[in-house]
Phi, psi and omega in degrees: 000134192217128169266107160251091162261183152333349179261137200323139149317304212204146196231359202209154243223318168357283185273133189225140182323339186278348183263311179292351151282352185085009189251028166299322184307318187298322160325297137344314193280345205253257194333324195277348185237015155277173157009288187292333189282304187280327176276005179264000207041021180311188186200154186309306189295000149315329176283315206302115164313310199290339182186010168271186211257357182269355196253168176318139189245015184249349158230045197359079151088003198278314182113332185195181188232153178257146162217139202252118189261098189338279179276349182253206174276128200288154180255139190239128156274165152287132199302149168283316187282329166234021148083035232004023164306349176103301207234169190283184179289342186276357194246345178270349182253003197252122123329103146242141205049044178085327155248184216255177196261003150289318183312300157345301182284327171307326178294140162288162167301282199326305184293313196298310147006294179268338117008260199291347192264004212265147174039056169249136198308182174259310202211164203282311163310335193243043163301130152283358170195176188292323187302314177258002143321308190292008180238314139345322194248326174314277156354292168321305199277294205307297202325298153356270200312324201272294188275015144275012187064040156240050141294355169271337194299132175278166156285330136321341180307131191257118192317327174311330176274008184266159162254199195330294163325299193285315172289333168288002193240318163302337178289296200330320202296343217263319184283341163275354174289321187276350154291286196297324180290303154359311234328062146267175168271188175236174150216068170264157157251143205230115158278114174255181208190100163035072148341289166294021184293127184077351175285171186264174184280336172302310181302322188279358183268347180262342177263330169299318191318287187305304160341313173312283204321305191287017181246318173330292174298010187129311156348141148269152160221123151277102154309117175247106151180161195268314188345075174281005124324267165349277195300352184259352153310326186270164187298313202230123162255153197224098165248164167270114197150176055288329176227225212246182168050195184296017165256020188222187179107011168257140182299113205252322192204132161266142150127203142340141174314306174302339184260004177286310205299314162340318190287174219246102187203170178273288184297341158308348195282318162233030205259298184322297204307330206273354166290135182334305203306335170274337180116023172237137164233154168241149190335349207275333220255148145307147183316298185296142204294121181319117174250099153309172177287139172333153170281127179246153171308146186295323166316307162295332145334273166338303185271296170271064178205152191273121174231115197265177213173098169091016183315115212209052157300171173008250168279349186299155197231094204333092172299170177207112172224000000 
């Protein structure tokens, strides 16, 4: 069970999204064996801001200095010595393809994309060189992020500064990445708690896209959300209410989408229009026509299902589903 909420990544500047998918190593690895690299002799950990011998030492990697202010809020500088690039001047002259590995960190997800795809492997087995494997697997991590809509994110951007919303849709990229590089299934389950908070109506239609995915690979996804886009998407529904707060924690209504909308509920009021039988869809939903699951036996229930017992969280009123 993996809860992916809202809460910050990181509490510290240390870590960027390029670090937290794992493929900074492979980067690391594309500098140290370039050209520039093998004549400085370098080595991937020599790259590292956190603890190799390249980054800058007077704000060991950091990018910038803190200085801490009796009564107010501390203050970040831009470092002087290495201009927040991270790294010294002898780690700034080593290239691969004409930039530097600040230069690297500076690119949006969208720029690295297009960066990184010119002699890039089809699949990680059919590489012609180590070089385009390592890009290949870049290309593999970065792609997520392009498509939940954090193609804006530099790589370098230090994960304390995303907010609520951008850190939850990077863990997904992090856990769909690891689908894909895997390709086997999964069978984790993932709870999320109002996903679309703050989103456009485009992004939401680019986080079902991705939802898909992860059920593909295997994934369960438990959903916390009003959104209906969302909810008229999902296979199986749970509301909740009848109203908020201490009038609410009871199961009000079950089943389908469609068959929620049948039902006598405050979201059955607005959840019926937007379903195909009226002839409306919204950008979230693909054309084709909602198919429930085959009807299965209480046995087979029993053996493929998730069964909670007493739940009595926040407002819930010991549920049983």
């Amino acid at each position: 069970v993996k809860i992916v909420d809202q809460s910050p990544l990181s509490r510290t500047p240390r870590s960027t999204p390029i670090v937290y998918l794992g493929s900074f190593d492979l980067i690391r690895q594309l500098f140290a064996s370039s050209p520039d690299g093998q004549l400085a002799d370098t080595t991937p950990g020599y790259f590292s801001f956190n603890s190799g011998s390249g980054r800058c030492e007077r704000c060991w990697g950091n990018g910038f200095e803190k200085v801490e202010m009796q009564f107010l809020s501390d203050l970040y500088l831009t470092c002087p010595e290495c201009n927040g690039s991270r790294y010294n001047q002898a780690a700034l002259e080593i290239r691969y393809q004409r930039k530097t590995i600040a230069d690297i960190l500076a690119l949006t997800v969208t720029e690295a994309l297009a960066f990184f795809a010119p002699g890039a492997a089809a699949s990680s087995k059919r590489a012609a060189s180590k070089e385009a494997g390592f890009k290949f697997k870049i290309l593999t991590a970065l792609k997520p992020l392009e498509d939940l809509g954090l193609g804006y994110l530099r790589l370098g951007q230090p994960l304390n500064t995303l907010s609520g919303g951008e850190a939850q849709r990077l863990k997904l990229c992090a856990i769909l990445s690891e689908a894909i590089a895997k390709k086997q299934d999964c069978s984790s389950l993932l709870i999320l708690d109002e996903p679309t908070t703050g989103l456009h109506f485009g992004d939401i239609e680019k986080l079902l896209a991705v939802f898909q995915r992860l059920v593909d690979s295997g994934h369960s996804l438990l959903v916390i959300e009003h959104n209906l886009d969302v909810i008229k998407s999902a296979d199986y529904l749970l509301e909740m209410g009848p109203g908020a707060g201490s009038n609410g924690g009871q199961i009000t209504a079950t089943g389908t989408p469609e068959e929620v909308a049948t039902s006598n509920t405050e979201t059955a009021r607005y959840l019926a229009p937007l379903l195909p039988a009226s002839g409306s869809l919204k950008a979230a939903e693909s054309p084709a026509p909602y198919q429930a699951p085959p009807a299965s036996s209480p046995k087979e229930r029993d053996q493929n299902s998730i069964r909670i017992t007493g739940a009595r969280e926040h407002n819930l009123k010991n549920i049983d589903v």
